[in-house]
N, C-alpha and C positions, 0 to 999 in steps of 0.2 A: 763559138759558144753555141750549146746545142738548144733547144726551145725548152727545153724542162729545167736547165741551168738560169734560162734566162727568167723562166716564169718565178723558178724559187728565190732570186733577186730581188724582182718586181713584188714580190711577196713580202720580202724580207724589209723592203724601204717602206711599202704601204703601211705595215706594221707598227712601225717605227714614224710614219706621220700619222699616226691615229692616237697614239701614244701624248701627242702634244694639243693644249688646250686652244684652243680658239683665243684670236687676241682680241685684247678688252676694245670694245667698241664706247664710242659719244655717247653719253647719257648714262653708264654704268657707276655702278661706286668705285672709288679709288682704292687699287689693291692695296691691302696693308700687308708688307713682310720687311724681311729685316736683314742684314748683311754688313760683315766688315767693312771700313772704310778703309780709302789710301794709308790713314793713318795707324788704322788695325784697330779701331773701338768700334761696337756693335752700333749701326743706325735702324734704326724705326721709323720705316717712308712715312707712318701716321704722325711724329712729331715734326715731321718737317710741314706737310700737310698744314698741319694745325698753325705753325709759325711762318707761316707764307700764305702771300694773297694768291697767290698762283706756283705748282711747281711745276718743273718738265723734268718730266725720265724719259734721257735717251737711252737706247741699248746701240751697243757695236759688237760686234765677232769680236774683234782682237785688236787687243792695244798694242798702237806705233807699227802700224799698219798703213798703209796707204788711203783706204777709203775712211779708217775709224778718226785716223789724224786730219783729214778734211774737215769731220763731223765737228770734232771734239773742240777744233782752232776755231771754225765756223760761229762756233757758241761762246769760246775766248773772246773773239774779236766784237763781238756783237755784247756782252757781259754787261756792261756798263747800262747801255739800252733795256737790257733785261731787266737785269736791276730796280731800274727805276721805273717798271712796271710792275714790279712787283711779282719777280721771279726768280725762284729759286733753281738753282738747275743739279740735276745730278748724273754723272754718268753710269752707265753698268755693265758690263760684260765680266764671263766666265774667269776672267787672268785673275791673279791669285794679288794679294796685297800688296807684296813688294816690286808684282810688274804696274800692277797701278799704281803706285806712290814712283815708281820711276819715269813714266807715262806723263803723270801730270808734273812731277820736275820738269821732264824736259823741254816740254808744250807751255809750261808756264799757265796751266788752267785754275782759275781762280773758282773752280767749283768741284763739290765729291764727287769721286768715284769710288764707286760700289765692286768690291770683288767677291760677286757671287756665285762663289764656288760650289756651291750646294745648290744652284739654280732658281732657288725659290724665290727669287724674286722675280725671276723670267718669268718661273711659271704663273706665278697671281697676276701677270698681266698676259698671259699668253702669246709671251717672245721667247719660248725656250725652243732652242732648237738641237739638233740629236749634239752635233759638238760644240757648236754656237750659240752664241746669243743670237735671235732675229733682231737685223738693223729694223728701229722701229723709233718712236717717240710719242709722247702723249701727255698732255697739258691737265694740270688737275687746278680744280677752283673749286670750293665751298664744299668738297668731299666728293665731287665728280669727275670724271674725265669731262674735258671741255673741247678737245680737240683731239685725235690720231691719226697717224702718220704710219699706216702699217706697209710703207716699203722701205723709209728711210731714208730721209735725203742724207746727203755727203757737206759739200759746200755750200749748201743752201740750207739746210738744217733750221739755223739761226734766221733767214732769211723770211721758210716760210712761218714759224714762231711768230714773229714781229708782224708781216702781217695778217695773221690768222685777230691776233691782239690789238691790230689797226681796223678793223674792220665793226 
């Protein structure tokens, strides 16, 4: 590859990460958008918001996946715990409805996921990424972020959650 080949590349990805918002940081308001669920009805992150002492959006690349399935069972297994602190959990990546509704069959996750196909709900948090969603997570309380996680853990997910919430 010649160095004008290689500059116009370099060019081409810069562009392309300028393009994506900054992710929401502690202390911001909770992005409010909206996206089908597993089940195919439109949700409102601000009515969950409102009907939870605490929510978590995690985002993943790609459902039934190796590192997303870590994420997604991590928060399964921990549920009950969540729960009863008072948290609502929702998952989100780009896959389309019926790879989410198969997704959480097959994982058996007792919470939504979001297939947001139009991005926008990446985007109001600032986890969209050019064909991914950014593995990311972040805790909302009383209409704030309370907590973020902008690299994403896998199996620990749940882990750091609970004690972010322990603390």
């Amino acid at each position: 590859m010649n160095l004008r080949t290689l500059f116009a590349c370099l060019s081409f990805l810069a562009m392309f990460n300028l393009m994506t918002a900054a992710p929401s940081e502690v202390g911001s308001p909770a992005p409010v958008a909206s996206a089908l669920t597993d089940e195919g009805e439109m949700l409102n992150l601000a009515d969950v918001y409102s009907s939870n002492a605490y929510t978590l959006v995690y985002f993943y690349p790609k459902a039934d996946t190796p590192g997303c399935t870590k994420q997604g069972c991590s928060l399964r297994d921990a549920y009950e715990e969540l729960s009863a602190k008072g948290v609502a959990v929702i998952g989100v990546s780009y896959d389309k409805v019926d790879k989410q509704r198969a997704f959480k069959e097959k994982y058996q996750f007792p919470f939504t996921l979001l297939a947001d196909t139009e991005k926008q709900v990446a985007k109001a948090f600032g986890a969209d990424g050019m064909v991914f969603a950014s593995r990311s997570a972040y805790l909302i309380h009383d209409g704030k972020i309370v907590y973020a996680d902008h690299k994403g853990s896998t199996s620990q997910q749940a882990a750091d959650v609970l004690g972010f919430l322990s603390e």
